[in-house]
C-alpha positions as CSV (number, residue, x, y, z in Angstrom):
1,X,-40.9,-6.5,-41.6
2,X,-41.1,-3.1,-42.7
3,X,-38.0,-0.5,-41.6
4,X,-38.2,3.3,-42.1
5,X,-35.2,5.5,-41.8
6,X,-34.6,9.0,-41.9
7,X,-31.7,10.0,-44.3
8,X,-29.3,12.6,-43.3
9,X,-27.3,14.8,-45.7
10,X,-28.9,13.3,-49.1
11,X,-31.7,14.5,-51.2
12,X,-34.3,11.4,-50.2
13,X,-35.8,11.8,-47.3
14,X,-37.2,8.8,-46.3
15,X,-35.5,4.9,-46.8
16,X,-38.2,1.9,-46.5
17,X,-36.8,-1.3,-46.0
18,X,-38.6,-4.9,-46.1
19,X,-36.5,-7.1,-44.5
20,X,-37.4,-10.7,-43.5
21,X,-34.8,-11.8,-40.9
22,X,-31.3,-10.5,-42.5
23,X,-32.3,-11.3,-46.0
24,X,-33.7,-7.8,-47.9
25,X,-36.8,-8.4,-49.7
26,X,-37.3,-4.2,-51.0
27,X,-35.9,-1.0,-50.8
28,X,-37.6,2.2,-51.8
29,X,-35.8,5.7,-51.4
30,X,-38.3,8.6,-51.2
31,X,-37.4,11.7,-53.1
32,X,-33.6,12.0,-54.6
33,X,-32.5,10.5,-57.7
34,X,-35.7,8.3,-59.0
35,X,-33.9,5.6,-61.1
36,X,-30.7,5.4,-59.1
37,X,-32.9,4.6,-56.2
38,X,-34.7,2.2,-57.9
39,X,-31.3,0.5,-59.3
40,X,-29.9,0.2,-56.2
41,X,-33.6,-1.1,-54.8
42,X,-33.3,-4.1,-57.7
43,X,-29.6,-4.8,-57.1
44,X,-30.6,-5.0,-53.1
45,X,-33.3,-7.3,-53.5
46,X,-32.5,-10.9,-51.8
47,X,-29.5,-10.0,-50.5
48,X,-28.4,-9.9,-47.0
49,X,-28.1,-7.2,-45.2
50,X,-24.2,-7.2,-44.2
51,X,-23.3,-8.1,-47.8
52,X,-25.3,-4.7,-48.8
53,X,-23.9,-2.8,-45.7
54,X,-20.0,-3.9,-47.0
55,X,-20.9,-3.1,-50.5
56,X,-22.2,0.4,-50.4
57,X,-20.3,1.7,-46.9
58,X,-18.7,4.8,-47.9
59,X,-20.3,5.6,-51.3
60,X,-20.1,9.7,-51.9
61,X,-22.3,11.7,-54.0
62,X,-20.6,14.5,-55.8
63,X,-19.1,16.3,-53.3
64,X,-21.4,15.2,-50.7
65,X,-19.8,13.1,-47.6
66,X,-22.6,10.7,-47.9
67,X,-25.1,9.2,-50.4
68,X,-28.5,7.3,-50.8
69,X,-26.7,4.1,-51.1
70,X,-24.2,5.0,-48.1
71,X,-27.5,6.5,-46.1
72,X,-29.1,3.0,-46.8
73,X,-25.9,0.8,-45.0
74,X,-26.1,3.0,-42.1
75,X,-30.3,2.0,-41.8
76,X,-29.4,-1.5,-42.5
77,X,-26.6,-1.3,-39.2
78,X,-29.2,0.5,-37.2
79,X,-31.4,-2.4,-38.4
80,X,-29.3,-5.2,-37.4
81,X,-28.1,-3.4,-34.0
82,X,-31.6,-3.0,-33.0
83,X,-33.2,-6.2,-34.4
């Protein structure tokens, strides 16, 4: 299943998600940082979904409150609240 979110407060502006039940098959951000959003894409890849959430929770960018990788753990709880 493909899941789009809408980033708030980060330079991507658009999160898509292909999840299969809890497990994360893909992750592409959309605009920001290209090859920090493809890292975190590869290091998300067959993991699931909590385990992501309760890695990345938190993560700041400079002197941002928020970052791609915290932006994705709040899609992946909208995910599983609304699944």
């Amino acid at each position: 299943m493909e899941y789009r979110f809408r980033p708030r407060g980060v330079c991507s502006s658009e999160i898509i998600i292909d999840i299969d039940g809890t497990t994360v098959k893909d992750v592409k951000f959309i605009g920001g940082c290209n090859g920090n959003g493809k890292g975190v894409g590869a290091l998300c890849r067959g993991r699931d979904a909590q385990e992501i959430i309760d890695v990345l929770k938190g993560t700041t960018c400079g002197f941002k409150s928020t970052s791609c990788p915290d932006q994705l753990s709040k899609a992946l709880e909208e995910y599983l609240k609304n699944k």
